[in-house]
C-alpha positions as CSV (number, residue, x, y, z in Angstrom):
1,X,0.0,0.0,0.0
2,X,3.2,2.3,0.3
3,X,2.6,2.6,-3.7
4,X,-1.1,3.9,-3.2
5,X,-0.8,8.0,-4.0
6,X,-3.4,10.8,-2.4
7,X,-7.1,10.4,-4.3
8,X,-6.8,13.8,-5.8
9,X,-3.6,12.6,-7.8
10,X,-5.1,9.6,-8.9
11,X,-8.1,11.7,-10.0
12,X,-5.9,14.2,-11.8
13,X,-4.8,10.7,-13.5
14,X,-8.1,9.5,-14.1
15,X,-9.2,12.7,-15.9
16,X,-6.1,13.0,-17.8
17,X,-6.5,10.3,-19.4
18,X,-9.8,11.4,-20.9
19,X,-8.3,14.5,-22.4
20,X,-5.5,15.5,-25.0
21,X,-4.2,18.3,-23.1
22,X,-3.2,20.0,-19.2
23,X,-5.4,22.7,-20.4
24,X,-8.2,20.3,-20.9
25,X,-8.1,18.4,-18.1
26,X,-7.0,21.3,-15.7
27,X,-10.6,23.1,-16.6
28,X,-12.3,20.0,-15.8
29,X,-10.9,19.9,-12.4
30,X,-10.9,23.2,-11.9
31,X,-7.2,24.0,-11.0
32,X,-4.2,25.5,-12.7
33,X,-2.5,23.5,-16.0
34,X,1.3,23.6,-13.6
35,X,-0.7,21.6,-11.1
36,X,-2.2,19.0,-12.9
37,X,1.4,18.8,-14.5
38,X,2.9,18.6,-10.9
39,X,0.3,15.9,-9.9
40,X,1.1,13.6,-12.8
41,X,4.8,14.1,-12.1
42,X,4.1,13.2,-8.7
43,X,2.7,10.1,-9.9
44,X,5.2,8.7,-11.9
45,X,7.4,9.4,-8.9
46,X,5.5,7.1,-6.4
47,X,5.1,4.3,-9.1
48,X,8.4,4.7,-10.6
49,X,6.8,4.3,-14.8
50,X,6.0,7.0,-17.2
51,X,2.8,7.4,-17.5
52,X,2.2,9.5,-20.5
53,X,4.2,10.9,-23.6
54,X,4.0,14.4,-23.8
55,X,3.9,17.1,-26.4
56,X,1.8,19.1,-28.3
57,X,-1.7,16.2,-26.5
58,X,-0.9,13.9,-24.0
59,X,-0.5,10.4,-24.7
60,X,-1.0,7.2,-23.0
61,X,2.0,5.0,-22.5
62,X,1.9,1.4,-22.4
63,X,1.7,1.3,-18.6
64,X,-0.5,4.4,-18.6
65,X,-2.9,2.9,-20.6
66,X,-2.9,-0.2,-18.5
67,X,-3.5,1.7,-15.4
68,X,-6.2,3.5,-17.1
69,X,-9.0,1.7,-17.1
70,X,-8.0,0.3,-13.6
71,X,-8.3,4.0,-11.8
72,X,-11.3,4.9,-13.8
73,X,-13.5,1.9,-12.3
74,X,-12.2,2.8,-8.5
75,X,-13.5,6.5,-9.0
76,X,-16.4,4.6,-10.5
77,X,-17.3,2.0,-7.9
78,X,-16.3,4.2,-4.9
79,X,-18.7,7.4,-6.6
80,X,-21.8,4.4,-7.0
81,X,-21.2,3.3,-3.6
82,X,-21.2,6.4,-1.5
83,X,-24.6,7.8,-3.5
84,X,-26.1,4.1,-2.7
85,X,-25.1,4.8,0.8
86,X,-26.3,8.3,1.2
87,X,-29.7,7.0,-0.2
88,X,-30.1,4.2,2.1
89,X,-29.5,7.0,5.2
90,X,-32.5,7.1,7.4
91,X,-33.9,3.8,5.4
92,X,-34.4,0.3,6.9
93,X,-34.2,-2.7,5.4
94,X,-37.4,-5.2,5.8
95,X,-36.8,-9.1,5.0
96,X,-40.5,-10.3,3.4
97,X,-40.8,-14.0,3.0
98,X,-43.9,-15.4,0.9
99,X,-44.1,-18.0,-2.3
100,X,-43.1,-16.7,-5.5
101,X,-46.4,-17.1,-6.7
102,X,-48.5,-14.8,-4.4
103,X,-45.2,-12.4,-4.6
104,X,-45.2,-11.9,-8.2
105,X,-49.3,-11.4,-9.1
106,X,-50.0,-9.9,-5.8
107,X,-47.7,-8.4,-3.4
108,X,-45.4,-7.1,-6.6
109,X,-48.0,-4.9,-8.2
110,X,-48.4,-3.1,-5.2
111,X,-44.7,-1.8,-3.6
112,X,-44.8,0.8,-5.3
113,X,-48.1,1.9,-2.8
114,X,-45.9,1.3,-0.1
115,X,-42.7,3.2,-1.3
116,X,-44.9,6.0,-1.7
117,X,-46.2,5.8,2.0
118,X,-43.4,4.7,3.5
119,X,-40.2,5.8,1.4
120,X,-37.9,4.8,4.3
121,X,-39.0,1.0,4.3
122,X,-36.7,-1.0,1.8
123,X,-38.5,-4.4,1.4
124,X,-36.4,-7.1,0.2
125,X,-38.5,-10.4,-1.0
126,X,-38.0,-14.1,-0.5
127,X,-39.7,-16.2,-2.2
128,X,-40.4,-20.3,-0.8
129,X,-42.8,-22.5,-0.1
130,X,-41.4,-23.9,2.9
131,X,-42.3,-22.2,6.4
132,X,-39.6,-19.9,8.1
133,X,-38.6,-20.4,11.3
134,X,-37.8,-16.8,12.1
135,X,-34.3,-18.1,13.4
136,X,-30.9,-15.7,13.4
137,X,-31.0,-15.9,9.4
138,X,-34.1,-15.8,8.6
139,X,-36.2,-13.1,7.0
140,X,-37.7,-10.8,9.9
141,X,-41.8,-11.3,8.7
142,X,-43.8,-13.5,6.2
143,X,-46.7,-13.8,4.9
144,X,-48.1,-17.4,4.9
145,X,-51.0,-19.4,3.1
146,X,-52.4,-21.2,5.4
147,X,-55.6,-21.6,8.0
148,X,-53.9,-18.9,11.2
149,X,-53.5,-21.4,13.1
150,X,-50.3,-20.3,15.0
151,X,-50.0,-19.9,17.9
152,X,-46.3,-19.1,18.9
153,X,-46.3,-16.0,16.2
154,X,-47.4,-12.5,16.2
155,X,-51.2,-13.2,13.3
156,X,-52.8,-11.0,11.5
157,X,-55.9,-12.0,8.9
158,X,-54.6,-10.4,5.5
159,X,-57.5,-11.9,3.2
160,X,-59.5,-15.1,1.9
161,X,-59.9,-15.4,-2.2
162,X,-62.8,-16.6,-4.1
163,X,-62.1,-19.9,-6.3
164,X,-63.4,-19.8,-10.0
165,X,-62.8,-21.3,-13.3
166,X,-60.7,-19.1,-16.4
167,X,-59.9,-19.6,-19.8
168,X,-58.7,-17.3,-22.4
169,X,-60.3,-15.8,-24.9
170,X,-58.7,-17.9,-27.7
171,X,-59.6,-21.4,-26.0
172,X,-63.0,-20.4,-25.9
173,X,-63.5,-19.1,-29.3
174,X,-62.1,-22.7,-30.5
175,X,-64.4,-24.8,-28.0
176,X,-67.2,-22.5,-27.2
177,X,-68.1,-20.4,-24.5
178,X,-69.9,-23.5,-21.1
179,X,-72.9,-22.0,-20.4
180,X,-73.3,-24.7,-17.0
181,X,-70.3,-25.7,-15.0
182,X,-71.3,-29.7,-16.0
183,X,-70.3,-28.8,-19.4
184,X,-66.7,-28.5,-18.2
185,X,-66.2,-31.9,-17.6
186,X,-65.5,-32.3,-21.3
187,X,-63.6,-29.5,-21.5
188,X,-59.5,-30.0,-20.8
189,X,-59.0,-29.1,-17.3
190,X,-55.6,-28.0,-15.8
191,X,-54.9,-29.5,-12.6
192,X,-51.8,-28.9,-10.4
193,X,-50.0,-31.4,-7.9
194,X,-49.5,-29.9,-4.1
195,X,-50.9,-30.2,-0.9
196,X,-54.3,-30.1,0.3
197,X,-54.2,-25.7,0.0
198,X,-54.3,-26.6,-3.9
199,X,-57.1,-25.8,-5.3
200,X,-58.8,-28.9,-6.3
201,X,-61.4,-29.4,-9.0
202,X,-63.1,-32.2,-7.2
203,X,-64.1,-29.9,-4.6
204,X,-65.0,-26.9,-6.7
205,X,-67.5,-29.7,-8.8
206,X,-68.9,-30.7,-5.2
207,X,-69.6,-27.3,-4.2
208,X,-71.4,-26.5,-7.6
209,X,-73.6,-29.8,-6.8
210,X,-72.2,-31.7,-10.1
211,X,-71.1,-35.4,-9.4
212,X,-68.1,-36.8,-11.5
213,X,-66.3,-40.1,-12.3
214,X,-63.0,-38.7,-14.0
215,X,-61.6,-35.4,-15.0
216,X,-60.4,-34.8,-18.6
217,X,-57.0,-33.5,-17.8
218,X,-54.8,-32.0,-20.4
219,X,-51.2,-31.4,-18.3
220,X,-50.9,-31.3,-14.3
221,X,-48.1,-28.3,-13.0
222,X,-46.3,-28.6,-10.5
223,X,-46.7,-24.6,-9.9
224,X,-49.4,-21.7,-9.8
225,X,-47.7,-19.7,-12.1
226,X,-47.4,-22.6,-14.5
227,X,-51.0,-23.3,-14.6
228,X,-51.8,-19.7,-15.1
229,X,-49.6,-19.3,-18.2
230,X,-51.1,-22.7,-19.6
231,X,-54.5,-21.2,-19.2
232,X,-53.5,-17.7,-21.0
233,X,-51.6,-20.3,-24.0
234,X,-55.2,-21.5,-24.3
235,X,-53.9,-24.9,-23.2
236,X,-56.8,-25.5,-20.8
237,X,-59.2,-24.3,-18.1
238,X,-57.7,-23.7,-14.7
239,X,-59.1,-23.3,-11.4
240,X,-57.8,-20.1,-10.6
241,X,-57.6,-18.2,-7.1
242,X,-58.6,-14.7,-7.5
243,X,-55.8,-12.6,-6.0
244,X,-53.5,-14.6,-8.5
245,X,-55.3,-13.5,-11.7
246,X,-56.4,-10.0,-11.3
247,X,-54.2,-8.6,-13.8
248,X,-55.3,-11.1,-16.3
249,X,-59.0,-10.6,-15.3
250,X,-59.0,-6.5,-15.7
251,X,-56.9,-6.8,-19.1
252,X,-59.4,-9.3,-20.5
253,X,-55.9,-12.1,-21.3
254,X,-58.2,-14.7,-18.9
255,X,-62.0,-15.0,-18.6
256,X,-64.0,-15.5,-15.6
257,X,-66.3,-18.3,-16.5
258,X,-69.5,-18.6,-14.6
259,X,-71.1,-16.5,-11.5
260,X,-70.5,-19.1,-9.2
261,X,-67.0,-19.0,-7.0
262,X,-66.4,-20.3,-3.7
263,X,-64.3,-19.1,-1.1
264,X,-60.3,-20.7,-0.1
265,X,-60.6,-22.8,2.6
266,X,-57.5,-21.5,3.6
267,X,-56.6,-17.3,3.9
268,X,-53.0,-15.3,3.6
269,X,-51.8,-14.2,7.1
270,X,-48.9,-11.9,8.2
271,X,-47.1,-13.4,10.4
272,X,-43.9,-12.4,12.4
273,X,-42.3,-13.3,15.9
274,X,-44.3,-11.9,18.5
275,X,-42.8,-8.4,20.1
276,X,-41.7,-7.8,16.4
277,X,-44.7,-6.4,15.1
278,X,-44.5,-3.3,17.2
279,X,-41.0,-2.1,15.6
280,X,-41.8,1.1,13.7
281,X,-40.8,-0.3,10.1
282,X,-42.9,-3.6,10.7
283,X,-45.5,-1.9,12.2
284,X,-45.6,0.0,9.5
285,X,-45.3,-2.5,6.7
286,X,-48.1,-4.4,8.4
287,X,-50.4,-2.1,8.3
288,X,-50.3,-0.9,4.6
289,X,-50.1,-4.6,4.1
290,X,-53.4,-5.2,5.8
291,X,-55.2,-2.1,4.3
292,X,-54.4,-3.3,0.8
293,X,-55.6,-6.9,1.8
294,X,-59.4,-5.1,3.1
295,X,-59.3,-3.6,-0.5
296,X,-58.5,-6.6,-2.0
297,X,-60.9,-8.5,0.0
298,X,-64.2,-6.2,-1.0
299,X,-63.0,-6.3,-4.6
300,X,-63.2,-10.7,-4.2
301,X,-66.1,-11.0,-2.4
């Protein structure tokens, strides 16, 4: 490190280099020609190599060139830091963990809500479908799928969604439009593997009072997101949850078939360690949370 010179002669390098004279380069920096001169001669000095040919424009050497690019990206990564950590002064990060599903066609859409509420909240989101345990590493709240049940954790009721078929547009120009939900049994029905939260078409036939043998199944997903983008390909009809296809709903790339839906057996809860929840950023979070979840609600029911 005995090599390392003072910043402003490296910066009197670093915009020499972009400029074919001391004249140039002294205007930029806003000092005299002689002492850009003297701080380039002070350079080579302390690293011993010529840095740059001169005459009537400055030119690179071989070892100035090499250095160049070298003392360009310091000023560059030390300017991009310090404005990154000026921004992020009298901000607080927020650890959000939820299933990449429900992150990206609900809780997505909506930051931009809370920046303008809450400017100083800087949510960072983790996306899994396994539950957190809220040890040392984990993510300090969530936002879980499930039926509230627990009992150890700071719970709050977000919402519950409605269950419905969709299709797209183009699907049902090719098949026609079921005017019954019986008729859908001979229409290919996407289905999707997962636990008993999974919306199951078995149940949703039950509740619309319509016995059935077998499903016509076209392909069975492994993922919400998956099944979604089948149904907008016009692959199928899927058993949709409705605070995972609102965009597609409201731009008309799905259709809502039928009046009938039933509501999720299970609900979206925010859950964090108890005591946590009255920290003023999680506080805070929380509570937009919840009064986007009431306007989501009213818009499902």
């Amino acid at each position: 490190m005995r090599d390392l010179p003072p910043t402003a002669t490296l910066r009197a390098f670093e915009v020499a280099t972009r400029h074919a004279t001391f004249t140039a380069a002294s205007e930029e920096l806003h000092i005299t020609q002689s002492a850009v001169s003297h701080q380039l001669k002070n350079l080579e000095e302390i690293w011993g190599l010529q840095l740059f040919q001169r005459g009537k424009t400055l030119t690179l050497t071989p070892a100035g060139a090499a250095l160049a690019p070298i003392v360009r990206e310091f000023f560059h990564k030390l300017e991009a830091t310090l404005a990154d950590q000026r921004e992020q002064v009298g901000r607080v990060r927020l650890r959000v963990s939820t299933t990449y599903s429900f992150a990206l066609k609900w809780l997505l859409p909506r930051l931009p809500s809370l920046a303008e509420q809450h400017p100083e909240i800087k949510v960072t989101i983790e996306s899994t479908d396994d539950a957190i345990n809220f040890s040392d590493n984990d993510p300090e709240v969530a936002i879980r799928f499930g039926y509230g049940n627990q009992p150890a954790l700071h719970s709050a009721f977000m919402f519950r969604e409605q269950l419905f078929p969709v299709a797209s547009p183009a699907l049902l120009q090719r098949l026609g439009t079921p005017v019954e939900p019986a008729e859908l049994l001979r229409y290919p029905l996407l289905t999707r593997d997962g636990a008993d939260l999974v919306p199951k078409w078995e149940i949703w036939f039950k509740q619309a009072g319509i016995s059935m043998s077998a499903l016509q199944e076209s392909v069975r997903f492994a993922d919400t997101n998956m099944t979604i983008e089948a149904a907008l390909l016009g692959q199928g009809i899927a058993l949709a949850r409705s605070g995972h296809v609102e965009k597609e709903i409201n731009d008309g790339s799905l259709v809502r078939l039928f009046n009938l839906s039933f509501p999720s057996p299970a609900a979206y809860y925010f859950v964090c360690p108890k005591g946590a929840e009255t920290q003023t950023h999680i506080l805070h979070f929380r509570d937009w949370l919840l009064e986007e979840s009431r306007q989501a609600q009213q818009n499902y029911l």
